[in-house]
Structures are given as structure tokens and as C-alpha cells.
SEBA-720115 format. One record per residue (C-alpha): residue number from 0; residue in one letter; x, y, z. Coordinates in Angstrom, 3 decimals. Example, Ala and Ser with C-alpha at 12.3 -4.5 7.8 and 13.67 -1.06 7.14 Angstrom:
2
<r><ronu>0</ronu><kolvo>A</kolvo><u>12.300</u><v>-4.500</v><w>7.800</w></r>
<r><ronu>1</ronu><kolvo>S</kolvo><u>13.670</u><v>-1.060</v><w>7.140</w></r>
END
This chain:
107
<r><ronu>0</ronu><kolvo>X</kolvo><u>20.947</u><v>136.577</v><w>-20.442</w></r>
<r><ronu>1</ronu><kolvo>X</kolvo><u>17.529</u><v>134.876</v><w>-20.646</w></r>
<r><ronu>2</ronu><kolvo>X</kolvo><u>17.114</u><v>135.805</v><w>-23.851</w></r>
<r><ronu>3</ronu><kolvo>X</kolvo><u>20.808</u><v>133.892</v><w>-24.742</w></r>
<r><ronu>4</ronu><kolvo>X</kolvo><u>18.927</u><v>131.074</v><w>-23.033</w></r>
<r><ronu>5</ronu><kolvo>X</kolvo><u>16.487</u><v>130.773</v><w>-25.117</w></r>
<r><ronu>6</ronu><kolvo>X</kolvo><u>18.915</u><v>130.437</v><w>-28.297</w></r>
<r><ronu>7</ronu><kolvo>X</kolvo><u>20.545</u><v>127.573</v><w>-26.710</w></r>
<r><ronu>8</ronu><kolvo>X</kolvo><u>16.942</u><v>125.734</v><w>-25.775</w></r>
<r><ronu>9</ronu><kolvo>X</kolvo><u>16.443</u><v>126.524</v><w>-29.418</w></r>
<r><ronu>10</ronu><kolvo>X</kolvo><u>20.068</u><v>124.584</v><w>-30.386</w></r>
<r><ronu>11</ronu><kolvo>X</kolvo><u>19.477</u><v>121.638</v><w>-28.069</w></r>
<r><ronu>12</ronu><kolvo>X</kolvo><u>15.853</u><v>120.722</v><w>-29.688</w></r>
<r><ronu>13</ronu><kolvo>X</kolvo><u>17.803</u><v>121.013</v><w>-33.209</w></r>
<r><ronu>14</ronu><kolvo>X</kolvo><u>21.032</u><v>118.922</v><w>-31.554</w></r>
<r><ronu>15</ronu><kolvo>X</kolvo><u>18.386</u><v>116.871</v><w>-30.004</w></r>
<r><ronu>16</ronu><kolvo>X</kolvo><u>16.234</u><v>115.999</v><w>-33.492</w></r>
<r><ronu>17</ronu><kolvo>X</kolvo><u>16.536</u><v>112.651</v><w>-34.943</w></r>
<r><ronu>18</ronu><kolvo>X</kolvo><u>18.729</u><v>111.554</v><w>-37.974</w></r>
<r><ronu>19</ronu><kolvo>X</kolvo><u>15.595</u><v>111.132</v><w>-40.163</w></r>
<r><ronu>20</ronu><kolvo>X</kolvo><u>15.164</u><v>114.628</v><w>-39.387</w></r>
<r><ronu>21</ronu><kolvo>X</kolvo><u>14.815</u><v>116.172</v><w>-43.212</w></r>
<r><ronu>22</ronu><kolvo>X</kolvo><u>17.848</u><v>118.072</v><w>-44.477</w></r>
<r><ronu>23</ronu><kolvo>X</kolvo><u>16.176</u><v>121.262</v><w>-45.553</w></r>
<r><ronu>24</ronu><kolvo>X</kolvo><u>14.040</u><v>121.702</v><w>-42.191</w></r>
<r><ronu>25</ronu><kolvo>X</kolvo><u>17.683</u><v>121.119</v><w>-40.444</w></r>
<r><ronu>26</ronu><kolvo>X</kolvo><u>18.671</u><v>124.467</v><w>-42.109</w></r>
<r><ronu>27</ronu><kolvo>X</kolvo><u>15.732</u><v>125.941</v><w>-41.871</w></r>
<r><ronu>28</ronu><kolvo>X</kolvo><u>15.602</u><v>125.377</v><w>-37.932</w></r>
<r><ronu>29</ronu><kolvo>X</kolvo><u>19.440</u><v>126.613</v><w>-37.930</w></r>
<r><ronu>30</ronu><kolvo>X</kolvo><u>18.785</u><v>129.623</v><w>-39.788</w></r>
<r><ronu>31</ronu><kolvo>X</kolvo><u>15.835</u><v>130.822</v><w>-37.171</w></r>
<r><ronu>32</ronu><kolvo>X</kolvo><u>18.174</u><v>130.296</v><w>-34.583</w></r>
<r><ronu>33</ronu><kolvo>X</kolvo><u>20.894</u><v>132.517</v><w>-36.196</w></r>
<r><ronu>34</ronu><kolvo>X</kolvo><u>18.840</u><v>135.206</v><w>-36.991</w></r>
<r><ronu>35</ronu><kolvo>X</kolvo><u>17.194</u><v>134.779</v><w>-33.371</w></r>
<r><ronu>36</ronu><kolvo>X</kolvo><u>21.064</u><v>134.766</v><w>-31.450</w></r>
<r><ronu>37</ronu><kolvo>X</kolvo><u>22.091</u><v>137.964</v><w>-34.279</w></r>
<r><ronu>38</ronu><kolvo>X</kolvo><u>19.154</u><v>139.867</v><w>-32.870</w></r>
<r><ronu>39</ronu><kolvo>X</kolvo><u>19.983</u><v>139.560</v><w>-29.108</w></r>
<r><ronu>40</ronu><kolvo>X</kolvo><u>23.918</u><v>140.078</v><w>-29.687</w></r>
<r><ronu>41</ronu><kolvo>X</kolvo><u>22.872</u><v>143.321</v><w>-31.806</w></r>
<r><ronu>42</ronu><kolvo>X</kolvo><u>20.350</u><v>144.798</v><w>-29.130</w></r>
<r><ronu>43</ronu><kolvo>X</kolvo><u>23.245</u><v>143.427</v><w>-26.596</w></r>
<r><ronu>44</ronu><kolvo>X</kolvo><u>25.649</u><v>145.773</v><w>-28.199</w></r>
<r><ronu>45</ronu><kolvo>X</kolvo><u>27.388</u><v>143.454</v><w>-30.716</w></r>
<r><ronu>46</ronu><kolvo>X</kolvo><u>28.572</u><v>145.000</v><w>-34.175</w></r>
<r><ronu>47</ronu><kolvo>X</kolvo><u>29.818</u><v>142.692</v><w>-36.881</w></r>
<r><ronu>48</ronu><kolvo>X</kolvo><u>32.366</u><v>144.284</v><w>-38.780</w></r>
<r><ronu>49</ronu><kolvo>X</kolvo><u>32.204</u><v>143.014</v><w>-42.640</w></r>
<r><ronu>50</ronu><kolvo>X</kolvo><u>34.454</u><v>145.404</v><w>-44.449</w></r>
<r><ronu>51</ronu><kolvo>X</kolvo><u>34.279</u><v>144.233</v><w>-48.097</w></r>
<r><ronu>52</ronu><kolvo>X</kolvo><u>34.650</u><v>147.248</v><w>-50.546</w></r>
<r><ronu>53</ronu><kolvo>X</kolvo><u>35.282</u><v>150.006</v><w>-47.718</w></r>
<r><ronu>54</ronu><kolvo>X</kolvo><u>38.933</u><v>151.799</v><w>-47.433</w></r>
<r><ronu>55</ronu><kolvo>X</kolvo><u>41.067</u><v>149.652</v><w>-45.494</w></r>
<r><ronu>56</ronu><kolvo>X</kolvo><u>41.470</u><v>151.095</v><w>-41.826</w></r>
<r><ronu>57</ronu><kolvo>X</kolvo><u>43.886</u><v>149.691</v><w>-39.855</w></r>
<r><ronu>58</ronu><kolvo>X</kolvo><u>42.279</u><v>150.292</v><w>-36.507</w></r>
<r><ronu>59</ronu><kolvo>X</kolvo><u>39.730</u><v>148.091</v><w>-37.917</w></r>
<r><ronu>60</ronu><kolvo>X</kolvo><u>40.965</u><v>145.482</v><w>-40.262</w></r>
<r><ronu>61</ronu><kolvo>X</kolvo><u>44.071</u><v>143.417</v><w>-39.815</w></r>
<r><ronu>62</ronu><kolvo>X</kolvo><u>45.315</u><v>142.800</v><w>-43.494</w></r>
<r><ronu>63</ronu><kolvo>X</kolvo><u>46.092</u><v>139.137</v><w>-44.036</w></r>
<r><ronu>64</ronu><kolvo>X</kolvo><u>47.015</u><v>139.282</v><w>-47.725</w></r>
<r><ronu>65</ronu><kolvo>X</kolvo><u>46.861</u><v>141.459</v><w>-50.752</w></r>
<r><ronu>66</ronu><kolvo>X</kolvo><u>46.292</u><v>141.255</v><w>-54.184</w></r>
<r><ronu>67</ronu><kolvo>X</kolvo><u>46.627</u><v>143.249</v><w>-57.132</w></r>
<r><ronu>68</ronu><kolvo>X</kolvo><u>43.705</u><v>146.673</v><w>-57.549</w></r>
<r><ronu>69</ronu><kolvo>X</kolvo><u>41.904</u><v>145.975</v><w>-60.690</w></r>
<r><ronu>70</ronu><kolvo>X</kolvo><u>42.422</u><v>149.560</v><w>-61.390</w></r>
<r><ronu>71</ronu><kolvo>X</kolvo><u>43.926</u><v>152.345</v><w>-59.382</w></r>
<r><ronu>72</ronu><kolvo>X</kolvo><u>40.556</u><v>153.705</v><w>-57.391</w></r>
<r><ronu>73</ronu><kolvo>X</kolvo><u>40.639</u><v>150.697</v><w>-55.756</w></r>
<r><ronu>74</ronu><kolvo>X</kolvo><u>44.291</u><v>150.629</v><w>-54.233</w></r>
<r><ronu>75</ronu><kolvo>X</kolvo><u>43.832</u><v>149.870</v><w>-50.244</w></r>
<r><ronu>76</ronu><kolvo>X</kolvo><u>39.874</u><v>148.588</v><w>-50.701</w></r>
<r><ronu>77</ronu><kolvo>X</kolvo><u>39.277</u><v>145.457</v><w>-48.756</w></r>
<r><ronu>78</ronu><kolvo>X</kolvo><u>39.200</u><v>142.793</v><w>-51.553</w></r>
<r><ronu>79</ronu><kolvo>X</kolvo><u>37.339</u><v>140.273</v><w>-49.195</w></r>
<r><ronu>80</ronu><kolvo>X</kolvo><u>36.805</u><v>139.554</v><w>-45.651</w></r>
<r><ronu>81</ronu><kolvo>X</kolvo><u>38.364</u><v>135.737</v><w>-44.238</w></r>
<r><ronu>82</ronu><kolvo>X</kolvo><u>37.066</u><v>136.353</v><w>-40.822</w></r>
<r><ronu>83</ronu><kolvo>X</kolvo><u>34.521</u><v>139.465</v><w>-39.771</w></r>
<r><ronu>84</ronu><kolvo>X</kolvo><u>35.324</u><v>141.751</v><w>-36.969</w></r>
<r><ronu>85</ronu><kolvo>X</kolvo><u>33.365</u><v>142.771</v><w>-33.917</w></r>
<r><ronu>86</ronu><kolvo>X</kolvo><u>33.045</u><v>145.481</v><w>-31.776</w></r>
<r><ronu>87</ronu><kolvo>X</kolvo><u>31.034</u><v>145.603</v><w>-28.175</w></r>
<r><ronu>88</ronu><kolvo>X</kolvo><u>29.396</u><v>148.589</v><w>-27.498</w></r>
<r><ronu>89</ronu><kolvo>X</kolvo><u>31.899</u><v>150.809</v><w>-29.890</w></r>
<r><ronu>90</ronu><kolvo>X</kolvo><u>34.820</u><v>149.220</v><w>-28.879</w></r>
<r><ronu>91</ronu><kolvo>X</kolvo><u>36.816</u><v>146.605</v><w>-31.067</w></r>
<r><ronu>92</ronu><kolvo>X</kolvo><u>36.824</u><v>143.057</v><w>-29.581</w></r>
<r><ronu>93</ronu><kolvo>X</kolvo><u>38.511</u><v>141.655</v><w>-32.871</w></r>
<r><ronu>94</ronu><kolvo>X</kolvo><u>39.767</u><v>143.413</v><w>-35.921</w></r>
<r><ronu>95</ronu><kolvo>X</kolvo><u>38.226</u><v>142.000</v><w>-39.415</w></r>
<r><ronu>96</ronu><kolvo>X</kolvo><u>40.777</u><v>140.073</v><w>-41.304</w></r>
<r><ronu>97</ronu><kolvo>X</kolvo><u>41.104</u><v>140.907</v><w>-44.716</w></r>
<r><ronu>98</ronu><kolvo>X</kolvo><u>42.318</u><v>140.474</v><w>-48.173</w></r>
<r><ronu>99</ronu><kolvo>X</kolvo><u>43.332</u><v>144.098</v><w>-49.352</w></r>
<r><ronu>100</ronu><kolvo>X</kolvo><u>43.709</u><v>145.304</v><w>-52.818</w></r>
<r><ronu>101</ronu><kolvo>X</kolvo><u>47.557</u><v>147.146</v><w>-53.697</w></r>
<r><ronu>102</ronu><kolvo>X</kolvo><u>48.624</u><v>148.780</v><w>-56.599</w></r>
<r><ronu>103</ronu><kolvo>X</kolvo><u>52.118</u><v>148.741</v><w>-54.740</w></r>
<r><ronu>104</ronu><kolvo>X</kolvo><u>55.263</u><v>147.094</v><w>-57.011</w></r>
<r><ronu>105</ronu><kolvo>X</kolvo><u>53.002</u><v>148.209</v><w>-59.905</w></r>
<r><ronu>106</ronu><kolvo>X</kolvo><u>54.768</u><v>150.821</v><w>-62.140</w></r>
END
């Protein structure tokens, strides 16, 4: 939990930095603090689940829309992920949602 702490300190003295603040050091300063929240949540136990070009799995991925394979091998590939799963220690917390790829109604 301290290390969580941390990540927000980090947040408030970017919430907390002027409006003449530069643009690209904005980023910057958000970036670091991604990468520094990712790195606790992964040695936490936390598993983003970005699915793009795997077989789509069900018990994983919660299909929001399909669209048509580009050629057969690809029939039930995720297409593209709208929002990325997670999982906690092996177990799902959210399924990805995903665009799948279907070859179905095609003769």
C-alpha cells in the first residue's frame, strides 16, 4: 500500500503544477507515473489482459462486435481490443472486450 502512496504523491505534484507548466514535460511526468503505478499493480498481482491477434476465448474475452476474417485462418482472432481485461492473482476481475473476426454468413 505504501508503494500505491507514492503514485498518488507522484499525481498530486503533477495535478498540483502550474498552467505554464510545458506540455511535453506534462506527459512526460504522466508517463513516469504510469509506468511507476503498472509496476506495483504487476508485482501486486495485476495482469492486463490485451488479447489482440490471440484465439478468442470466451472465459477471457467478452466479444462486443465482429467483423469480417480477412481470410479464413483468422476466423475467431480478436480483431482489436475496446477495453483490456484483468486478472488478480490468476483470477479474472474483468473479461477483455473485443472486436472478433467471423467468417460466419460467408459462403
Amino acid at each position: 500500500m505504501s508503494k500505491l502512496i507514492d503514485v498518488l504523491d507522484d499525481l498530486d505534484r503533477l495535478v498540483a503544477s502550474g498552467a505554464g507548466t510545458p506540455l511535453p514535460a506534462l506527459r512526460e511526468g504522466l508517463s513516469a507515473v504510469d509506468r511507476k503505478l503498472w509496476k506495483e499493480l504487476e508485482e501486486a498481482g495485476v495482469e492486463r489482459i490485451d488479447p489482440i491477434g490471440s484465439a478468442f476465448d470466451p472465459a477471457l474475452h467478452e466479444a462486443v462486435s465482429t467483423t469480417p476474417a480477412p481470410d479464413h485462418s483468422k476466423d475467431q482472432t480478436v480483431a482489436a481490443t475496446f477495453q483490456p481485461g484483468y486478472r488478480f492473482k490468476g483470477a479474472l476481475v474483468r473479461p477483455a472486450r473485443v472486436q472478433v473476426y467471423s467468417d460466419q454468413g460467408r459462403h
